[in-house]
MARNU-247286 format. One record per residue (C-alpha): x, y, z; residue in one letter. Coordinates in steps of 0.001 Angstrom, whole numbers, plus 500000, padded with zeros to 6 digits. Each point is the difference from the previous one (the first is absolute). Example, Ala and Ser with C-alpha at 12.3 -4.5 7.8 and 13.67 -1.06 7.14 Angstrom:
512300495500507800A
501370503440499340S
This chain:
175276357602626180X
496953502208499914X
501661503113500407X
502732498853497763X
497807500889496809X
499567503336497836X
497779502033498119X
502393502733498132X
498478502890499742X
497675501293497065X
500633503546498249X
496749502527500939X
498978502028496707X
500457503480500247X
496902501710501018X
497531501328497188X
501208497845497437X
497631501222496977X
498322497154498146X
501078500998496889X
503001502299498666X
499041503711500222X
501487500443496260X
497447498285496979X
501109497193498633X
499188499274496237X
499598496671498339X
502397497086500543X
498554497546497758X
502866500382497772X
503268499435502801X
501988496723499387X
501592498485502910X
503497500794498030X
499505503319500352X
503582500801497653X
497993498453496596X
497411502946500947X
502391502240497940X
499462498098497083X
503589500576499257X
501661497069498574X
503751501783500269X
499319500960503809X
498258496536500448X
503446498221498413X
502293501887502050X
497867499662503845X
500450496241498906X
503522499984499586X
500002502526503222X
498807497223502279X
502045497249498213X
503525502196500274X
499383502747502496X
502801499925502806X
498291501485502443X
496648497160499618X
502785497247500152X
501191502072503290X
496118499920501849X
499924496427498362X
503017498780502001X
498884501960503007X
496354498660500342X
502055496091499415X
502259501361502874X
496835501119502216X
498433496461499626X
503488498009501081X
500205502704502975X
496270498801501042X
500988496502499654X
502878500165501967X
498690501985502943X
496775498194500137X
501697496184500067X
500626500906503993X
497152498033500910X
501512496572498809X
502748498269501818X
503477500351498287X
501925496736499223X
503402499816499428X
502629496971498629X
503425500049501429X
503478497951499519X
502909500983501581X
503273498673500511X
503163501146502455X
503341498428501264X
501531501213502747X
503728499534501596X
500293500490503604X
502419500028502988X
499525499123503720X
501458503335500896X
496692501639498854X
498180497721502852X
502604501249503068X
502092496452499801X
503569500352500221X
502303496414497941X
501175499291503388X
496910499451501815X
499029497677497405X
503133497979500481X
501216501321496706X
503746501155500516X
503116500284498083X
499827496356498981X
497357501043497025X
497610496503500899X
496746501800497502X
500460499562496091X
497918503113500612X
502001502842502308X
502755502083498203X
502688501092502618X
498094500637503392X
496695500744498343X
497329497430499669X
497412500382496760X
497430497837498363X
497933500907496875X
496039499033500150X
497182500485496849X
496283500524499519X
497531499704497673X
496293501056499895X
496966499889498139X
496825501464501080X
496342501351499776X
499297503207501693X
496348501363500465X
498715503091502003X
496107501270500265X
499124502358501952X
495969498962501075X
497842503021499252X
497662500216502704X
499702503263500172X
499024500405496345X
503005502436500223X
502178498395496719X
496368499899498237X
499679504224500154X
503671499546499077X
498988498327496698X
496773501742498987X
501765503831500914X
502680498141497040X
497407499450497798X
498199502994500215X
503153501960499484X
500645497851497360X
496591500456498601X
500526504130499908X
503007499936498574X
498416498036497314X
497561502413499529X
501948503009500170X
502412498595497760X
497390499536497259X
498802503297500567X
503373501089499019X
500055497697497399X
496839501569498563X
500910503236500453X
503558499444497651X
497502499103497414X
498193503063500285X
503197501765499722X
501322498474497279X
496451501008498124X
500153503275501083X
503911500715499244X
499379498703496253X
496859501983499286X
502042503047502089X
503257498427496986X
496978500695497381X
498631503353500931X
503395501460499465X
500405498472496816X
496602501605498860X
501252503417501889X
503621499522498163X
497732499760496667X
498021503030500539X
502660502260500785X
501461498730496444X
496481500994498493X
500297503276502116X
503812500481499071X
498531499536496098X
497319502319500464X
501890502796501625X
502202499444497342X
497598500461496968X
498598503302502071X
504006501618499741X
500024499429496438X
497008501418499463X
501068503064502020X
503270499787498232X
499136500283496646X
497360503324501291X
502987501232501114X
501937499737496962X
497011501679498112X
499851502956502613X
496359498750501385X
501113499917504207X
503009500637501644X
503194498859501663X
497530499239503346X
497884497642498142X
503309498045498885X
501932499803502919X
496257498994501808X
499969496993497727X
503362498961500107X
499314500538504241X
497534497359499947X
501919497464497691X
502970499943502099X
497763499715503173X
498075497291498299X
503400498222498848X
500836499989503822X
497135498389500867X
500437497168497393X
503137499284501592X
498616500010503764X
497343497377498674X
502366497888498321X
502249499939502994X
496849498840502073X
499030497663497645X
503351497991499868X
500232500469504201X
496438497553499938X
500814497442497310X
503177499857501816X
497714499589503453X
497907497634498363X
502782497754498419X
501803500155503952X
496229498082501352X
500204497734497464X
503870498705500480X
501018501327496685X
502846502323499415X
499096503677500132X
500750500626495931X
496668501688499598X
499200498175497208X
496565498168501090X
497103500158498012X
496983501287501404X
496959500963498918X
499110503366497923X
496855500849501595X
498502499691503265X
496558498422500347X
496807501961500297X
497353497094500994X
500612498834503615X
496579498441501793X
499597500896503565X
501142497859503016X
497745497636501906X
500075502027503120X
497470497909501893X
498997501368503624X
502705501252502857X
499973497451502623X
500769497486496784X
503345502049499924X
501137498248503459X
499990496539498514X
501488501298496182X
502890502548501260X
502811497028500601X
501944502833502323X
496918499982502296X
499784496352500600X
503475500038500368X
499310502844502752X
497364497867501383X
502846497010500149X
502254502020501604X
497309500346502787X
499372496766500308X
503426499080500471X
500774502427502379X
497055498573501862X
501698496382499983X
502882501279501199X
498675502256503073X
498736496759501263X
502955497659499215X
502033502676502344X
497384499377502751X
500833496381499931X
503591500402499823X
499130500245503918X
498867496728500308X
501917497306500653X
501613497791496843X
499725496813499450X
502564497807497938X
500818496526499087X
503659498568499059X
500844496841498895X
503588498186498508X
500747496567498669X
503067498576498326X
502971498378500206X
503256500483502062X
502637497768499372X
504416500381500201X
499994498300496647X
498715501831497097X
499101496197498574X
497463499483502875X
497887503296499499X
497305498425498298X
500259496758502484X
496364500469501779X
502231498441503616X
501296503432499729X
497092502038500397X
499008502716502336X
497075501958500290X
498809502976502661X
496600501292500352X
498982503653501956X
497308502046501020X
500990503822500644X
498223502983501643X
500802503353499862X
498269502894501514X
501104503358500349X
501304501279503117X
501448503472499474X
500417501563496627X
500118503793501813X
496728500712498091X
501150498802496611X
496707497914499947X
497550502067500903X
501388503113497962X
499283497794497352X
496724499862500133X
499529503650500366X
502417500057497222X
497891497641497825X
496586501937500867X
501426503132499428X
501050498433496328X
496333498323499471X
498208503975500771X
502725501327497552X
499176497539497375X
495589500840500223X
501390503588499776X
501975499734496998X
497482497691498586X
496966502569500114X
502246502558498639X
500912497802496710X
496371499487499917X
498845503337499985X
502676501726497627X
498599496183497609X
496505501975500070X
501645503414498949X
501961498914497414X
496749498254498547X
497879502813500328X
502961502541498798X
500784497327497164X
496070499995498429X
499600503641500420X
503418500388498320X
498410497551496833X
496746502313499518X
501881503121500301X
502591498782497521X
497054499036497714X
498533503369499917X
503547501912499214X
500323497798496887X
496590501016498877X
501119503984501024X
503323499574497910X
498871498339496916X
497222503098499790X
503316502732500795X
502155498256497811X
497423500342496818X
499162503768501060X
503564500507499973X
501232498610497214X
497067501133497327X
501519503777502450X
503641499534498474X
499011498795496540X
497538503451499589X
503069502158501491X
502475499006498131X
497937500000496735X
498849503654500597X
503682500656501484X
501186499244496544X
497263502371498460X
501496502776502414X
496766500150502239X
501798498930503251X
503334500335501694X
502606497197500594X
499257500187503995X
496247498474499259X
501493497166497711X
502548498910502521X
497465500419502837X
497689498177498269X
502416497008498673X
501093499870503696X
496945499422501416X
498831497422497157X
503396497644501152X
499530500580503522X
496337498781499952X
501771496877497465X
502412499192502702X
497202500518503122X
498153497394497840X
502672497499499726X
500810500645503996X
496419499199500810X
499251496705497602X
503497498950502169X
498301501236503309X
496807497985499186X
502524496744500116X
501476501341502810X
496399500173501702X
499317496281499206X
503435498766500643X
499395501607504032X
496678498817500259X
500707496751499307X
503171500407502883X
498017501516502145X
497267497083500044X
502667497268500032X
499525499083496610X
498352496504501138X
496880499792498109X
């Protein structure tokens, strides 16, 4: 019994694990533990609510985690003896034939003597009835059934945790497809500004045309960059429907593209309690489940060592046997049988002991695969803050290039109008005041992008 017991294994850090993340972390005093109300967005906040009420694919990881429990049950009640209730009933007709007698050796001829015998045959008809108790427990002495159990439950325990990574993870998704479903209605909006603006510069070139001020270049330059800029409002409108249409699929809805969603995204997001890397190990729910996985493979390498023990099993059976089904619950009637069984293996042809290579073999893949979900945890923390500062300093870049560039196009046009610059300047300048106005809208999206992976990458269990 001694050597029955087991320590499973414990998952070494990798080496040099920094105290502290190598990217500066700002203030967190402002995070709430619901991390979708830090949007302040009441239509986004509405619509994640009805996402984990309706969503298909949470009812799926629901169901799936419910199945993972029953499956841990199941395989882990092998320790306790199984106890079954029988009644059974049969009537039987038989002849002496069957038994090697011959009518005649009986003293049974022609004459027909037995109610019984038809022609030369003799028959008789007989009926049983039972009612029983069967048990069978198999005595774990080996502690074998116990690894059985605890390899269940630690399976059972990293499915559980994998599956609520996942389930995490879909609500990260669904708040990063509706503020992707929100970008491109901000992008679809701009290009109608754009498609406006363009359109206000040909009619200006137009009517300098008609008074003999620029030439046919100038004209078909404008009316160039309005058709160009009319494509484009159609390309964003098509993306725009294909993400409400995405966003209405997570949420069980029919894809009419008719959801609501908000007009703007939000500009205020606090930072992300990143607290210190070896903190990760215990947060990141698809580590411990890594860690589970180890431990379980470590129950099972040594239940296959002591499927070459010997096993050890009890059976017992009590009931009733009687020819009348009236007397099966008459207690004269009863029967009963009690056994001891022990079964050692002889000769498998190796099946055993390849098993236990087999298992250990499974238990070093296992710390392998662990270490690597733990190292690429610590990468996509340290990618995911340096990703939040750098997005932080492009929105501060683009707000500056956007207000250069637009006070650029306002003075061009205006002195494009007085005849002091050419067409080329006005268009190069109104293109580069929209593309800085869509770079901005990308990057307030890409700062909830930033958050939304952080979050993921820490586990989101704060």
């Amino acid at each position: 019994m001694g050597c029955s017991s087991n320590a499973p294994p414990k998952l070494s850090l990798p080496q040099e694990v920094p105290t502290n993340w190598t990217t500066s972390i700002l203030d967190t005093s402002s995070f709430t533990t619901k991390w979708w109300h830090v949007f302040n967005d009441t239509t986004f906040n509405n619509h994640y609510n009805e996402f984990r009420v309706l969503s298909p694919d949470l009812k799926s990881v629901s169901k799936q985690l419910e199945s993972s429990s029953l499956l841990a049950k199941i395989n882990g009640a092998i320790l306790s003896p199984s106890v079954n209730v029988g009644v059974d009933g049969s009537q039987r007709k038989q002849n002496l034939s069957a038994f090697g007698f011959s009518p005649s050796a009986l003293g049974i001829g022609s004459q027909g003597q037995d109610s019984t015998s038809t022609g030369s045959v003799v028959s008789f008809e007989s009926s049983n009835f039972n009612a029983n108790i069967v048990m069978q427990w198999e005595i774990d002495i080996w502690g074998k059934l116990r690894n059985q159990r605890k390899a269940a439950y630690k399976n059972y325990e990293a499915s559980y945790n994998e599956l609520s990574y996942l389930q995490f993870s879909l609500g990260t998704r669904f708040a990063s497809n509706y503020y992707d479903a929100v970008e491109a209605r901000m992008q679809l909006l701009l290009s109608e500004e754009i498609f406006l603006s363009l359109q206000e510069v040909r009619d200006v070139v137009s009517q300098r045309y008609e008074r003999g001020l620029t030439s046919s270049l100038d004209l078909r330059l404008a009316e160039s960059a309005l058709a160009n800029s009319e494509l484009q409002k159609i390309n964003r409108s098509i993306q725009s429907v294909n993400l409400l249409r995405n966003l209405e699929t997570l949420l069980g809805k029919y894809p009419s593209s008719s959801l609501k969603i908000s007009t703007a995204l939000p500009l205020t997001i606090p930072a992300v309690p990143a607290g210190i890397p070896s903190e990760l190990i215990e947060r990141r729910p698809d580590v411990q489940a890594a860690i589970n996985k180890i431990e379980a493979a470590s129950y099972e390498h040594v239940q296959s060592k002591r499927n070459l023990f010997p096993s050890f099993s009890l059976t017992a059976r009590g009931g009733t046997s009687a020819s009348d089904l009236n007397d099966i619950l008459n207690g004269d009637y009863s029967v009963w049988n009690f056994g001891a069984n022990i079964t050692a293996p002889l000769f498998q042809s190796g099946r055993l002991r390849n098993n236990v290579k087999l298992k250990d073999s499974q238990l070093t893949i296992s710390e392998i695969e662990a270490a690597k979900i733990m190292v690429r945890a610590f990468s996509e923390v340290e990618q995911a803050l340096y990703i939040q500062n750098a997005v932080r300093d492009q929105l501060r870049a683009v707000s500056t290039a956007e207000q250069q560039a637009q006070a650029a196009y306002l003075l061009a046009f205006d002195r494009y109008q007085k005849g002091l610059v050419d067409l080329i300047t006005v268009l190069n300048s109104q293109n580069q005041w929209r593309n800085t106005q869509s770079l901005q809208i990308s990057f307030q999206k890409n700062q909830i992008s930033s958050y939304i992976n952080l979050l993921l990458a820490l586990g989101g269990n704060f």
